[in-house]
C-alpha positions in Angstrom: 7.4 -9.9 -5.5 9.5 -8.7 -2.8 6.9 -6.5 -0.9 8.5 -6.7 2.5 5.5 -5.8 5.0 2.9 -4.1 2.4 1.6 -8.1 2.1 -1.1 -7.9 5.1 -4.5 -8.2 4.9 -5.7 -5.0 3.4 -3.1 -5.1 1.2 -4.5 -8.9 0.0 -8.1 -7.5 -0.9 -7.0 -4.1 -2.2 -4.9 -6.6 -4.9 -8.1 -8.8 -5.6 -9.6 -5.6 -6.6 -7.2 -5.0 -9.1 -7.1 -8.4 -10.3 -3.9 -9.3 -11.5 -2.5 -5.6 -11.9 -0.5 -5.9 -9.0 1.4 -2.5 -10.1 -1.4 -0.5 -9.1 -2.3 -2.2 -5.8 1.5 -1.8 -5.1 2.0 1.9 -6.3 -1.3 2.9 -4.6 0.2 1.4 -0.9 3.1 3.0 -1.8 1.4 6.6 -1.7 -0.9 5.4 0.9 2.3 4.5 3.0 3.8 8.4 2.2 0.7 9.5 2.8 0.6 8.6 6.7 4.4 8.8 6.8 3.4 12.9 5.7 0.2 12.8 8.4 2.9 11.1 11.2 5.3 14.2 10.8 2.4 16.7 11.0 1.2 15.2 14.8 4.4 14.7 16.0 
């Protein structure tokens, strides 16, 4: 369970959608997070 900082609140009710498949709340942060990492380098 060792999320580090994905454990906000969006995080909290994107898991309560899954239910208990927190794999696919966690791997869908995951590309959310390298999504905006990708967007960050663009605008910089």
């Amino acid at each position: 369970m060792a999320k580090g900082h994905t454990n906000k609140g969006p995080q909290k009710s994107s898991v309560d959608q899954f239910g208990d498949s927190e794999e696919s709340a966690y791997s869908k942060s995951k590309k959310m997070e390298e999504f905006h990492e990708k967007n960050k380098e663009k605008q910089s």
